[in-house]
N, C-alpha and C positions, 0 to 999 in steps of 0.2 A: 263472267259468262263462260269459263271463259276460254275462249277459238283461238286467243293470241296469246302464245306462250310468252311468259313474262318474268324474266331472271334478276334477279336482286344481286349486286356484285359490294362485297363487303372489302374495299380495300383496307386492309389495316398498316400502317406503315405508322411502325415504332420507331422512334429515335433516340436514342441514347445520346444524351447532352449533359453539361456539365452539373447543371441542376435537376437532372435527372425527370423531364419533362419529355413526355408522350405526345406526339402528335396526333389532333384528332383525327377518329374514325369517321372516311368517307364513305359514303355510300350514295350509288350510283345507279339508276333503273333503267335498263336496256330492253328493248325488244329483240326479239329471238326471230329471224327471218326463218321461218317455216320453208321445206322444200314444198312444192308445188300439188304435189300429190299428198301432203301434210296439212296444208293452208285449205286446201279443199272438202277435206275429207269430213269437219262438221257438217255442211252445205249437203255432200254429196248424202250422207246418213240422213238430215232432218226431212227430206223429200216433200215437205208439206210446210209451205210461208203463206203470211196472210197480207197484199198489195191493200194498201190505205191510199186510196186518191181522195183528198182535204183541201179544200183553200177557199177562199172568199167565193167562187164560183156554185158554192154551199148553198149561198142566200138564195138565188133567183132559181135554182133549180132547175137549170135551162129553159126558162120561159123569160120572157120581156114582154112588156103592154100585152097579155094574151096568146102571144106569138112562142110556140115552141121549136126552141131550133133542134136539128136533126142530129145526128148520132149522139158523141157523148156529152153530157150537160158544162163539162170541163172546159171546152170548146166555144162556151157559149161567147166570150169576146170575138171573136171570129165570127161564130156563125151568126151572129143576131147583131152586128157592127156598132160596136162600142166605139165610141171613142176613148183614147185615155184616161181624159178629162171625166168623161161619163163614168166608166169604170171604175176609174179611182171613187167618185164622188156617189156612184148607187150601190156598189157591188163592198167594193173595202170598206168605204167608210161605216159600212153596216156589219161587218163582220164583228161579232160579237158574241161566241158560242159560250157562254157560261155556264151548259149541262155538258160541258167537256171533264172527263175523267179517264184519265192515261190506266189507273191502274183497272177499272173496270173494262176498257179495252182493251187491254193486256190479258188480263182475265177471260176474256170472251175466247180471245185466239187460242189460249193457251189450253181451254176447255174443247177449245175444236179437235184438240192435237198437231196446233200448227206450232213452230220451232222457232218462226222467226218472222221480223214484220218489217215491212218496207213500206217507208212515210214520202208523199210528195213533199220535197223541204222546200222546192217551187216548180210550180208547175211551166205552162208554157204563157202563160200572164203575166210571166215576174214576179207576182206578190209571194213572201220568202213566209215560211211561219218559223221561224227562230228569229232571233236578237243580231241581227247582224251590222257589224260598226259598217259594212264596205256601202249602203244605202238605207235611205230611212222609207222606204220601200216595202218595209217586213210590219212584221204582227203587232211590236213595241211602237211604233210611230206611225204608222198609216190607218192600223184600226182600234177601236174602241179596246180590245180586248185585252193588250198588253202583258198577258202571258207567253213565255217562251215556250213552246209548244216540242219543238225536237228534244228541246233540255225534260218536262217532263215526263214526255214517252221515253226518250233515251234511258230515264233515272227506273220509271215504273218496269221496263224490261228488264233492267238488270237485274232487280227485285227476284223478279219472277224465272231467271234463268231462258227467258226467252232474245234471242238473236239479233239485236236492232241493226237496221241496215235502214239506207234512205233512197227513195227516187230522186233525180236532176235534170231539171231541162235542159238541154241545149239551145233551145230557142227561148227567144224573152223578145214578148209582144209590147212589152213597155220600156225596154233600154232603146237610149236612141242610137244608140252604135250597133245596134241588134235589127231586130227586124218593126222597131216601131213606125218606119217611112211605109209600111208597106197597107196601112190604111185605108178602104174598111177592109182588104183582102189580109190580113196578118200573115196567113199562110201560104200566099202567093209562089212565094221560095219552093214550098216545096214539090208541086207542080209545074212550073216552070225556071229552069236551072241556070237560067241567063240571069234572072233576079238575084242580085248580090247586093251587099252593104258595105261602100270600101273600107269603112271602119268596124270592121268584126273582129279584125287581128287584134284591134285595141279592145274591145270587146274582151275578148278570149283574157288577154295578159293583164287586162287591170280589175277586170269585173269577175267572171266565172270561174278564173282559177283560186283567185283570193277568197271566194267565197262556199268555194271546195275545200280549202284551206280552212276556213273557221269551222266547218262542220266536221273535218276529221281531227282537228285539235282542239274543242271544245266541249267534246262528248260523249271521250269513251271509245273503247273501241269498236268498230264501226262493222259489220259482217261483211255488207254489200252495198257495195256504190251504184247504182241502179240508173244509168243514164237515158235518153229519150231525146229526140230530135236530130238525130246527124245526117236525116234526109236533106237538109237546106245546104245548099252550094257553097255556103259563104263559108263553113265545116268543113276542112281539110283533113286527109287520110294523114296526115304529118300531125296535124294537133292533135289526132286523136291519140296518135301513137306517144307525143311527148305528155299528154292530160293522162294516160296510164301509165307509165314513169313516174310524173310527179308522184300521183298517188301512194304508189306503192315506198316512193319514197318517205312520206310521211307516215302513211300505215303498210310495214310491210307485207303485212298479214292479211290484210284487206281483200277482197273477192269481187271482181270488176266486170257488168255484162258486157257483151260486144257490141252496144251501141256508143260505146265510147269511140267507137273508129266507124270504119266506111264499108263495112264488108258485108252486111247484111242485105240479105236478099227478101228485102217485101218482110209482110205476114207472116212468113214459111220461118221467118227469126235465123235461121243460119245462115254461117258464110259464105261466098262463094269461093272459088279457090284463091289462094293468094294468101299473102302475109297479112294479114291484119291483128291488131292489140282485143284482147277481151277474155273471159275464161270462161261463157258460155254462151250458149246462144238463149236466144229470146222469139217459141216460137208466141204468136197472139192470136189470143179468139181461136187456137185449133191447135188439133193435135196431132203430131206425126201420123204415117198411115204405121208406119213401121219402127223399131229401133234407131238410134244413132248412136254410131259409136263417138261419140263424145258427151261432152258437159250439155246440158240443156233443159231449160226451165221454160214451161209453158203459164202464161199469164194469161185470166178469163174471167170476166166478168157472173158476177151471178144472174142480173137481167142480161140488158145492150147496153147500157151507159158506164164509164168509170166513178164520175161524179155524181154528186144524187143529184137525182130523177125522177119523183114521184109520178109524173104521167105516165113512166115506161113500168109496163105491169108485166110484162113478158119474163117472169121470173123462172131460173132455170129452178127442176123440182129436184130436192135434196136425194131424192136417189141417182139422180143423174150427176153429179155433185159427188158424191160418192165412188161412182162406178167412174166417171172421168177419174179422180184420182187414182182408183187404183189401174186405170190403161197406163194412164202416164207414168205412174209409178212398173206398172211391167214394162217398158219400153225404155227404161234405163232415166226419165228424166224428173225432175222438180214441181211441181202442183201448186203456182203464187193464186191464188184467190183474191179478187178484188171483193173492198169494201166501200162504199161510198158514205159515209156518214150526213149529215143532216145540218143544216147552219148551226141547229142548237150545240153538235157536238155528240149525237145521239146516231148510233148505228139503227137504221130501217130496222120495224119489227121481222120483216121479209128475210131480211140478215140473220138477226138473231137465231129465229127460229129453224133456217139452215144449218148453221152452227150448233146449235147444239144438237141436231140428229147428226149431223159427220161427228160430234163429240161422240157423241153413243157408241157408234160404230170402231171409231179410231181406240178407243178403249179398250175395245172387243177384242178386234182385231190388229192392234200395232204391232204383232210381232212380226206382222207378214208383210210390213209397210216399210218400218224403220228402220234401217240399216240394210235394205236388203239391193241386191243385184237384179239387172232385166231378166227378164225371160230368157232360156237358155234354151228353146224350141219355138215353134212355132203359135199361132193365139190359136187357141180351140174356139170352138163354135160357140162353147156354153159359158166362156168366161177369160179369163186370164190367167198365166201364172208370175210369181216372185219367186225366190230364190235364197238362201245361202248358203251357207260350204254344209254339206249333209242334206241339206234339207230340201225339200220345193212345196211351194203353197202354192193349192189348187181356187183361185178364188172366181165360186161358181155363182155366174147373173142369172144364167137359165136352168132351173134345178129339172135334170133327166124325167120324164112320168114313169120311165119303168124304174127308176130307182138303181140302175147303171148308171155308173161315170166313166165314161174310156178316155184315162190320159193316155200321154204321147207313148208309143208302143218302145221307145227308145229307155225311157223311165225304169229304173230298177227298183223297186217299191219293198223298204224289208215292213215298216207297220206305216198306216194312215187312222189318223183320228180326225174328228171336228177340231177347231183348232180350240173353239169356246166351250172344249169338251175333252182335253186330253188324255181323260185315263179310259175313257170309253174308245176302245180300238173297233175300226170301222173294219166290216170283211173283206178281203182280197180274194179274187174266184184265182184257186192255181195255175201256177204258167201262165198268166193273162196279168193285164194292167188295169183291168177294171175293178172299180172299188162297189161296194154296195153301201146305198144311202140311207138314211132314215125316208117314213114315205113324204114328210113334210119337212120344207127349207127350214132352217133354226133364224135364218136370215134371207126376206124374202129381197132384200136388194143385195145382198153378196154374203155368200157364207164362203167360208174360207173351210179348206182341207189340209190340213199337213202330213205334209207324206214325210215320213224321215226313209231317206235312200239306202241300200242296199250299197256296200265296198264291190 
């Protein structure tokens, strides 16, 4: 893929012996610890991943005997009170997606214009979907389907040049050193902070690390560790901080959000002050009003649910979809897009056909997306802009009636064209920053402007 630089060291060490015998050639493959602003910098350029929320919770599609439980269908052990035993026995033991195809998935993101994908390798149920020796817990033993499921997205990504990274819970509704006592409430913990499991610390050292451990040494190199759950008390600011250690110890290269610690503040996804472990923030369901100067990737849903959902129709319309990435793209941060796929293993038509208009567009327009920097002014009225060294992209949601664009009066403008139209130069009225437009948008959800700047 590839983010992690990877140096081949050819020791030759000849010896001169009486019989004039060679010692073999070793060879030895090391990883190259990236600096910081190195390790980042693919992440910081691809600006657009696609979140895959997957797991048994597929089957029932957050319904039970007619009962639909509330927010996301992922949820539904919790919301709709499974037992274990029930869960294991309705929900896993049905899992059986055989219209699962990694590289048509892969394909799908990859046609969106997204970089890179993050898989739930377990959610907050426990159930693992890789081959994992540390319980029989996962896809190969608990369900029908006994495909390793990380091993062939991981394999189909590389293929494709696209980024695989994983999601990890923190919480496991099914480990009994976890939060399984906490029964039919599972997420009791996380509302009330008194609620602890005095076996989490063994939890943490025999279970969650080792099985952090199989998915960064089993599979490649890994973009982004994608954790979830450090709202529950039993979750120490100290584990967090040695669980980011580890990692980086195994992948150094690896890209870790700030739910591996304790810093985060709610929804809003960033820290509050204080030292905490992580290298971005994580805001959810929203989006800054404004810039932040740091790292930070906004995760959202296309309907309300992570997980599929078929009763939830409340789908967001692809031009909204669009124009959300390009805010969070002006505002300096990352655009994860959830998918919820279907038990069979089949992305929602509702998905699909989202995807392939942001494909359209990102086509069009990547140049104004992809490696670029936030806004370096203020957001105008009629749209956003992006950025890079020369340049600035005007990209307009409300196309002017008089057929005037007034950028930022601070703008030094030597030409502007359509960006889907370069050699046709647009007119600048003299001494002014206003461009003149054609009388119809070329793109009625975002046409983009590029102004190449004036020294």
């Amino acid at each position: 893929m590839n983010k992690v630089t990877t140096l081949l060291l050819a020791l030759s060490l000849i010896a001169i012996v009486s019989c004039n015998e060679k010692v073999p050639v070793e060879v030895e493959e090391q990883t190259v610890a990236l600096d910081d602003d190195e390790r980042m910098a693919w992440w910081r350029n691809a600006k657009f991943g696609m979140f895959i929320h997957w797991g048994a919770y597929s089957i029932p599609g957050g319904e039970r005997n007619g009962e639909v439980c509330g927010g996301g269908a992922e949820w539904i052990m919790d919301k709709l009170d499974y037992t274990i035993e029930d869960y294991e026995n309705e929900v896993v033991a049905k899992f059986n997606p055989v219209q699962f195809d990694a590289d048509k998935w892969v394909a799908m993101a990859k046609d969106a214009g997204m970089k890179y994908i993050v898989l739930t390798s377990k959610h907050h149920d426990g159930f693992c979907l890789w081959n994992s020796k540390i319980t029989d817990y996962d896809v190969m033993d608990a369900s029908p389907f006994k495909r390793d499921i990380i091993k062939e997205l991981a394999e189909a990504c590389k293929k494709e040049d696209i980024v695989f990274c994983f999601y990890h819970s923190i919480v496991d509704w099914h480990h009994p050193q976890a939060q399984a006592p906490l029964y039919p409430n599972y997420n009791a913990g996380q509302k009330d902070q008194t609620i602890v499991n005095p076996e989490f610390p063994k939890y943490f050292e025999n279970y969650l690390k080792p099985q952090v451990t199989e998915l960064l040494t089993n599979y490649g190199d890994i973009g982004v560790v994608w954790f979830d759950g450090d709202w529950i008390a039993d979750y120490t600011t100290e584990m967090g901080k040695e669980l980011y250690s580890y990692i980086r110890e195994i992948q150094p290269n690896t890209i870790i959000n700030n739910r591996v610690d304790k810093g985060r503040m709610g929804m809003e996804g960033m820290d509050r002050e204080g030292n905490f472990a992580g290298d971005f923030g994580t805001p959810e369901q929203e989006i800054p009003a404004t810039g932040i100067d740091s790292d930070w990737e906004s995760c959202m849903t296309m309907n309300g649910s992570w997980g599929y959902k078929p009763s939830d129709t409340k789908w967001k319309s692809s031009e909204r979809l669009i124009q959300n990435l390009v805010d969070i793209v002006s505002k300096g941060g990352n655009f994860l897009l959830n998918i919820g796929p279907d038990g069979q293993g089949l992305f929602p038509p509702e998905s699909v056909e989202r995807l392939a208009a942001m494909g359209v567009w990102t086509r069009a327009n990547g140049e104004a997306i992809y490696g670029v920097k936030a806004s370096p002014y203020d957001r105008p009225e009629w749209g956003r802009y992006t950025s890079k060294p020369g340049v600035l992209y005007a990209h307009v949601f409300d196309w002017p009636e008089d057929g005037k664009l007034e950028v930022n009066p601070e703008v030094k403008i030597k030409t502007a064209s359509l960006l889907v139209s370069p050699s046709d130069q647009l007119e600048v009225e003299p001494g002014s920053t206003t461009i003149s437009l054609p009388e119809v948008a070329p793109d009625t959800v975002a046409t983009v402007i590029r102004i190449e700047l004036a020294e």
